[in-house]
C-alpha positions as CSV (number, residue, x, y, z in Angstrom):
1,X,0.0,0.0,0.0
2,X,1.7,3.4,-1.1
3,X,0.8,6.4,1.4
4,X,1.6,9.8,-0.1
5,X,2.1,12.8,2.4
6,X,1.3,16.4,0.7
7,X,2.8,19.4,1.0
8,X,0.6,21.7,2.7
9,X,-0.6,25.0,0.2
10,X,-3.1,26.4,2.6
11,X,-1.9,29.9,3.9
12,X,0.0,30.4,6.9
13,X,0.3,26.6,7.3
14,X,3.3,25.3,8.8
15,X,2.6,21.8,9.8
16,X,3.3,18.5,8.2
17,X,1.3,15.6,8.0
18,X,4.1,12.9,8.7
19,X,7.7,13.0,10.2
20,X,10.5,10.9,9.8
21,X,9.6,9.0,13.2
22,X,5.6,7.9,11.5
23,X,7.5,7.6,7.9
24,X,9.4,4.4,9.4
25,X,6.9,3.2,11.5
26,X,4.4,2.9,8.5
27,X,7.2,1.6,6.6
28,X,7.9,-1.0,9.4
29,X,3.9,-2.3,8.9
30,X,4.6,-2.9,5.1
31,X,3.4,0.6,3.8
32,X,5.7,2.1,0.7
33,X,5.9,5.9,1.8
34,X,5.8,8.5,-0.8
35,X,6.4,12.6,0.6
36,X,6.2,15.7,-1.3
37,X,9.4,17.6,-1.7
38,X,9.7,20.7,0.6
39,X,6.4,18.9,2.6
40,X,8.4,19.2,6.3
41,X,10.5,22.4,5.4
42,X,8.7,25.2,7.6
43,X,7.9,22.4,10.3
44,X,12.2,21.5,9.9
45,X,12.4,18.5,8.7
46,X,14.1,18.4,5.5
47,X,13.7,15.7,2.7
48,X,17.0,14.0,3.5
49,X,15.4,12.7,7.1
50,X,12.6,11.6,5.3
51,X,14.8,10.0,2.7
52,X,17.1,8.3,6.0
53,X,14.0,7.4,7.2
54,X,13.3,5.3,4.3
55,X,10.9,7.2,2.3
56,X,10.3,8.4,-1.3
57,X,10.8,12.5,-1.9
58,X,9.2,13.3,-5.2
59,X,6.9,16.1,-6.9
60,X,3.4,16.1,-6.0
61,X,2.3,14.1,-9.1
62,X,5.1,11.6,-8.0
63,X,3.6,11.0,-5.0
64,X,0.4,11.1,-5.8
65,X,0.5,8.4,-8.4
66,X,-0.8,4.8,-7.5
67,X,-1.1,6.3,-4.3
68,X,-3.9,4.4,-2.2
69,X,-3.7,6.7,1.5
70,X,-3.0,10.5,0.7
71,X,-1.9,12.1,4.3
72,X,-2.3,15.9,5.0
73,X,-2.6,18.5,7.7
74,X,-5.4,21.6,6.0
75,X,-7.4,19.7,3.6
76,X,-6.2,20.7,-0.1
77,X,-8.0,21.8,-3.0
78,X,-9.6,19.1,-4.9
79,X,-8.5,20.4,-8.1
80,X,-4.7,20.0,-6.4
81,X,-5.3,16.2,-6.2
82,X,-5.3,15.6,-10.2
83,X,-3.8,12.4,-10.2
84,X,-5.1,10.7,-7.4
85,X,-6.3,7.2,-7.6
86,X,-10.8,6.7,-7.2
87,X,-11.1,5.0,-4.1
88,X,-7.8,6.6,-2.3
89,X,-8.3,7.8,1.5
90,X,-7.7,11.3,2.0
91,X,-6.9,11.9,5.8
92,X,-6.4,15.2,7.6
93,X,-8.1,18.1,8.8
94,X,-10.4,18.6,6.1
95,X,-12.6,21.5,7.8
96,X,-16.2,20.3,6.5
97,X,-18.5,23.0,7.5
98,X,-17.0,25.8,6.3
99,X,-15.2,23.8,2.7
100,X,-18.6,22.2,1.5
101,X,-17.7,23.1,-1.8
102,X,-14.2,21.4,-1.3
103,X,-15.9,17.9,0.0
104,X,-18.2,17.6,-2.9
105,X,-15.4,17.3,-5.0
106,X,-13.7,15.1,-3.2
107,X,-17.1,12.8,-3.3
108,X,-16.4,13.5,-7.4
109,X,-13.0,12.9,-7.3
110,X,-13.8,9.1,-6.0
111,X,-12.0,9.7,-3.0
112,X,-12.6,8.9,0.4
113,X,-12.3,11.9,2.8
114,X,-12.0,11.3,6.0
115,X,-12.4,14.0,8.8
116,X,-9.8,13.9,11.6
117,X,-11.1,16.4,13.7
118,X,-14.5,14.7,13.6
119,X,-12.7,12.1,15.9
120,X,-15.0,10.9,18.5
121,X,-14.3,11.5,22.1
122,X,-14.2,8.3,23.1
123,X,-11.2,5.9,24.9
124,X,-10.1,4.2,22.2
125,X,-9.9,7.2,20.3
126,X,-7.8,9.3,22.5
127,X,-4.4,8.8,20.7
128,X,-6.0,9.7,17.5
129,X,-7.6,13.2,18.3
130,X,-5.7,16.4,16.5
131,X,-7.9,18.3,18.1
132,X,-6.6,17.8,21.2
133,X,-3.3,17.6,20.6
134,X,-3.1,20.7,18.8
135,X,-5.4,23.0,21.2
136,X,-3.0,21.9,24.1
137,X,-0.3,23.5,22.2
138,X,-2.9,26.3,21.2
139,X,-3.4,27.0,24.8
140,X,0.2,26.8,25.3
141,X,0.7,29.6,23.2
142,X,-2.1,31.9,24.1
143,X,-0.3,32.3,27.1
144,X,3.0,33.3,25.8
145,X,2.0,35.8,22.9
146,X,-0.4,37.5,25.8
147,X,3.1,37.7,27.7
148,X,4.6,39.2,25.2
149,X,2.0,41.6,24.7
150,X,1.5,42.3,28.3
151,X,3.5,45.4,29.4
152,X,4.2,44.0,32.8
153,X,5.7,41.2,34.3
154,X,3.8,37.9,35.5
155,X,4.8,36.8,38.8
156,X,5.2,38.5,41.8
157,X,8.6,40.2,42.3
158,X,9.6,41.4,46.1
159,X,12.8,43.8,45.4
160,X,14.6,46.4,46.9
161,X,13.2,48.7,44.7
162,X,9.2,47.2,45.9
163,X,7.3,44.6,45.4
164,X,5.8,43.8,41.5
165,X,1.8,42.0,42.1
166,X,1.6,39.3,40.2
167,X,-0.7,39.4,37.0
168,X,-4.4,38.3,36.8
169,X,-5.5,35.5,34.5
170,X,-8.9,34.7,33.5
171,X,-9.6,31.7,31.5
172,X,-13.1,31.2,29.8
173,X,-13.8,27.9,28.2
174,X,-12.0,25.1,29.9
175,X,-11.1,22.6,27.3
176,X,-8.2,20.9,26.4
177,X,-6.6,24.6,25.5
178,X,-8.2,26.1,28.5
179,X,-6.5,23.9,30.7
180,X,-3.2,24.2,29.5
181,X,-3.6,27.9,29.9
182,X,-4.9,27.4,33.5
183,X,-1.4,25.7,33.8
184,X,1.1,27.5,31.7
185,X,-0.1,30.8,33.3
186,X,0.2,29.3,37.0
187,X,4.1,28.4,35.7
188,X,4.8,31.3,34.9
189,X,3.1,32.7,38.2
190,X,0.1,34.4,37.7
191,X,-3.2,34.5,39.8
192,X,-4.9,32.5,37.7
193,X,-9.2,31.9,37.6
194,X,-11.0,30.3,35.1
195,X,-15.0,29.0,34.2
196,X,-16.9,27.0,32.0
197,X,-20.9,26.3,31.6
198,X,-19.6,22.6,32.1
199,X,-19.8,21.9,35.7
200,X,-17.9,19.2,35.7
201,X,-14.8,21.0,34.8
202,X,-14.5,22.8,38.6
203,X,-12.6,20.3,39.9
204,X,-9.9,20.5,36.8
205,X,-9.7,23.7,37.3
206,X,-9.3,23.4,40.9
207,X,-6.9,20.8,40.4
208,X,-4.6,23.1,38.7
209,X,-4.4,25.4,41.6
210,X,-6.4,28.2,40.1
211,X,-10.0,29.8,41.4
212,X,-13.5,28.4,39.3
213,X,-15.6,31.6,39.0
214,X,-19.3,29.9,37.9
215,X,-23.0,31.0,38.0
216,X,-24.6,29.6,40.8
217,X,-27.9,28.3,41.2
218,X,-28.7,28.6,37.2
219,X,-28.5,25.8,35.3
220,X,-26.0,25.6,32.4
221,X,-25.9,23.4,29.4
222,X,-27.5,20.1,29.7
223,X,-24.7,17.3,29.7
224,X,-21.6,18.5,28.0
225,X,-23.1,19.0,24.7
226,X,-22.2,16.3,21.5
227,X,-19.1,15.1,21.9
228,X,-17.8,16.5,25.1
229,X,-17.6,19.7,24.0
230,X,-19.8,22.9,25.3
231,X,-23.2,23.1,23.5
232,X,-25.5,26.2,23.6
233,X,-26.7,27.3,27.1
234,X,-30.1,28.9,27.4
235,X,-31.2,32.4,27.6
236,X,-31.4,33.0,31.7
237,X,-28.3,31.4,31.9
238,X,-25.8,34.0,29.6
239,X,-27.6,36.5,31.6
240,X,-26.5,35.9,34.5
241,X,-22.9,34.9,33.1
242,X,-23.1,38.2,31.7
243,X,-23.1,39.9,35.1
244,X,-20.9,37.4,36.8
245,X,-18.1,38.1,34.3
246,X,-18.4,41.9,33.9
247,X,-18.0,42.4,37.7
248,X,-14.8,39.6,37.3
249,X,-13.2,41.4,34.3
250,X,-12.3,44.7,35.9
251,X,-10.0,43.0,38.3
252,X,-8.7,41.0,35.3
253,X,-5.3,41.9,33.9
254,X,-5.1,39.3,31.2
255,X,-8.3,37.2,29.4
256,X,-8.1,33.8,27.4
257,X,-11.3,33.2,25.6
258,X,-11.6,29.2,23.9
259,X,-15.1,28.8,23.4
260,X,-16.2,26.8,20.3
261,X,-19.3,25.2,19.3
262,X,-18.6,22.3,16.4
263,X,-20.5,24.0,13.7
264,X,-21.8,26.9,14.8
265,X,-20.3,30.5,15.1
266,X,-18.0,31.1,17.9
267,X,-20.3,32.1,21.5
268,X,-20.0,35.8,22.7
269,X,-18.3,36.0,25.5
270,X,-17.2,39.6,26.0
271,X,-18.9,42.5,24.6
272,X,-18.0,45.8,24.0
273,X,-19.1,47.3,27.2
274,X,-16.9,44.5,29.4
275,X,-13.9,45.3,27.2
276,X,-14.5,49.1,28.3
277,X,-14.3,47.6,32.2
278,X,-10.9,46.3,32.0
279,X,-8.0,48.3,32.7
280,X,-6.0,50.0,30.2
281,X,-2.9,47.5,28.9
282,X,-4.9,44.6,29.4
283,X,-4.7,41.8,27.2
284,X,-7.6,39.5,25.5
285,X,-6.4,36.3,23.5
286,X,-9.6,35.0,21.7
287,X,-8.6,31.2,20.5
288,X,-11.9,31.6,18.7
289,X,-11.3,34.2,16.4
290,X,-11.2,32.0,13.5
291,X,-15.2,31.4,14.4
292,X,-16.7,34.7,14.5
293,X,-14.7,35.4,17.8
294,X,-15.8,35.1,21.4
295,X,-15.0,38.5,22.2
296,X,-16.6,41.9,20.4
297,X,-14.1,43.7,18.1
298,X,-11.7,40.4,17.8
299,X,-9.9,40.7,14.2
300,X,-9.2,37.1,13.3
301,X,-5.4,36.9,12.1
302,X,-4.6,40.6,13.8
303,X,-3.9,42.5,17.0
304,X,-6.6,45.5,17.6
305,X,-6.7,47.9,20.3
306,X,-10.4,48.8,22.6
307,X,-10.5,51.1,25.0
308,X,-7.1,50.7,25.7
309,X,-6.7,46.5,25.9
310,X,-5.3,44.6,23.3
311,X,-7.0,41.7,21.4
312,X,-5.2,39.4,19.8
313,X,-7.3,37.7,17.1
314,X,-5.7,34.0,17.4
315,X,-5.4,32.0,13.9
316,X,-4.3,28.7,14.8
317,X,-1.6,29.2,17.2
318,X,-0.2,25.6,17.1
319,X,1.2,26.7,13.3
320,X,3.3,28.7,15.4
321,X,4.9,25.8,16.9
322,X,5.2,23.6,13.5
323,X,7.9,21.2,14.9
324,X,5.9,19.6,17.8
325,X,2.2,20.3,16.4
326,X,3.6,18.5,13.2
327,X,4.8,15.7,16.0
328,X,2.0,15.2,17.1
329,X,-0.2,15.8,14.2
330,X,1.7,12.7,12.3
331,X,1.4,10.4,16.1
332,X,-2.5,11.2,15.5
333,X,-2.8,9.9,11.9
334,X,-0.2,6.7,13.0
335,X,-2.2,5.5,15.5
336,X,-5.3,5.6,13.9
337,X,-4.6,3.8,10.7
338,X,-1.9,1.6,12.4
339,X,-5.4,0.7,14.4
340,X,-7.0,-0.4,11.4
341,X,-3.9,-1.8,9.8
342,X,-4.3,-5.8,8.3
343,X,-1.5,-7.8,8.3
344,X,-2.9,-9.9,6.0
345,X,-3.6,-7.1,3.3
346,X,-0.6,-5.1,4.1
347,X,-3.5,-1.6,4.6
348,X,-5.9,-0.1,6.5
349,X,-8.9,-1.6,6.3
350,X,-11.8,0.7,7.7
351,X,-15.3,-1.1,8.2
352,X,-17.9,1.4,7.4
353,X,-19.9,0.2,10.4
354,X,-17.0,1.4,13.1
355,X,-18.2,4.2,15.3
356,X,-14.7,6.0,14.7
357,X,-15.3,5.2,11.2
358,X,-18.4,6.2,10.8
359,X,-17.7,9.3,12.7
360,X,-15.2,11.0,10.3
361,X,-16.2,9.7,6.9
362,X,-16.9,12.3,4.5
363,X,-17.8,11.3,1.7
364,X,-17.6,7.8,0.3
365,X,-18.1,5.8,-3.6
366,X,-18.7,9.3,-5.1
367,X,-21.1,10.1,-2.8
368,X,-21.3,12.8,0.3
369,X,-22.4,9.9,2.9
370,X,-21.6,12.5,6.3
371,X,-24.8,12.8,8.6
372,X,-23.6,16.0,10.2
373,X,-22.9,17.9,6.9
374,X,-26.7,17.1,5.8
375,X,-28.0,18.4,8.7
376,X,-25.9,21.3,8.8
């Protein structure tokens, strides 16, 4: 079975959907491996480790040829796949709801596209989720650029000169990337609070030494909406999160907004008004700008300036960490096909009745066979 890995075209991507580490490994279960030239360059891995690591560097035809498993991170245009073999899997993050257009024609390109971030939050499926991998580096990050951005140190400083208060933190949205704020912020020694309309997610937060700010005695989402994720919450409850966070944001020196809805546009979090609250030289990192933005005057891909705070519109922030989100990007797509890899065959085989299966298949014999996108 030959498995081609692209190089990415999609702007401002970094990543790479295979690294010399998964290159062998696939090559160790019987898989011929075939890699763009230039694919690992902005993610620094050239095409000599690739090469050591026993693969095939060629030009995107090259690889695409006879290929039966077509690897990549942003899902590519369909007319960029000219080449490709009917009945190939192509495997990345392919973005569904917003590249419609794009997934018809892989259904008319005979391929099989297969969602990645549609993974299923479920056990067996852990290894496998790029979500999560890449919003813990996400998070990660969020904390770092609002360092930079922040005119004052975090932690507390006692020196002769006085003392230096530590900086406030306020995480919204504790997910995978809210979590790893919670705890690259406390590192770097910062009073750290956070919430969620999950109640479960007190205890994490808790756990990580920081304060859970949450509406009391209103009810928030019911369950933890599909998938694990947050789902809508009702009308009397963003009320009277509303008012909980305007009185919270005053006192709030930096703010990390990750609230996403599979789907749907990004939730407001902070409106104009709450921005005005916060004190001039504060910082706002909104993970969600991509999505509409949780906060009100986010500029996806920029850094804007309200009433004195800065916003930093976040695009993606594990492309700004290419070498390890391209790690563990390429661990992802390994451990799920090596899940479904026969012996016997010498491929994957992927039975359309599999709940992980089933849960990121995208289109399928020419056809657009995804539940969610007909719905949508």
């Amino acid at each position: 079975m030959k498995l081609a890995v692209l190089r990415e075209t999609a702007q401002g991507e970094t990543r790479v959907a295979a690294i010399p580490e998964t290159a062998k490994k696939f090559a160790a279960l019987g898989a011929r491996v075939a890699v763009e030239a230039g694919a690992g360059a902005a993610a620094s891995v050239p095409d000599g480790d690739f090469a050591a690591a026993g693969a095939e560097v060629g030009s995107r035809a090259e690889v695409l040829h006879d290929a039966d498993l077509i690897l990549c991170v942003s899902g590519p245009e369909p007319d960029s796949l000219a080449g490709a073999r009917a009945g190939a899997l192509l495997i990345g993050a392919l973005d569904p709801f917003r590249r419609a257009d794009a997934v018809r024609g892989y259904a008319a390109a005979g391929l099989q596209a297969l969602a990645m971030e549609w993974m299923p939050r479920i056990t067996r499926a852990q290894s496998m989720d790029i979500l999560s991998s890449q919003s813990n580096l996400a998070g990660y990050k969020a904390v770092i650029d609002a360092a930079a951005a922040y005119g004052r140190a975090f932690p507390m400083m006692m020196t002769a000169a006085g003392t230096v208060s530590p900086a406030r933190v306020f995480v919204m949205g504790v997910g995978v990337a809210g979590l790893q704020a919670i705890a690259t912020a406390r590192r770097l020694g910062a009073q750290v609070s956070a919430t969620d309309v999950r109640s479960a997610t007190r205890e994490q937060i808790q756990s990580l030494g920081a304060k859970p700010i949450f509406v009391e005695g209103v009810a928030g989402i019911e369950g933890e909406g599909q998938g694990g994720y947050a789902g809508e919450t009702s009308d009397e409850y963003r009320r009277a999160q509303a008012e909980l966070v305007s009185s919270h944001l005053s006192k709030q020196d930096i703010v990390i907004t990750t609230a996403l809805i599979p789907g749907k546009p990004a939730p407001r979090l902070i409106s104009d008004a709450q921005l005005a609250t916060m004190r001039p030289g504060s910082v706002v990192v909104d993970l969600a700008a991509d999505a509409g933005g949780n906060v009100e005057g986010t500029v996806c891909g920029e850094r804007a300036q309200r009433h004195g705070v800065t916003i930093l519109g976040a695009l993606n922030l594990a492309r700004s960490l290419p070498a390890d989100a391209s790690a563990l990007f390429a661990r992802n797509l390994y451990n799920f096909l090596s899940a479904f890899w026969d012996k016997d065959s010498g491929g994957a085989v992927l039975p359309a009745d599999d709940e992980i299966v089933r849960a990121i298949t995208l289109t399928r014999d020419g056809q657009v066979v995804a539940e969610r996108l007909a719905s949508a």
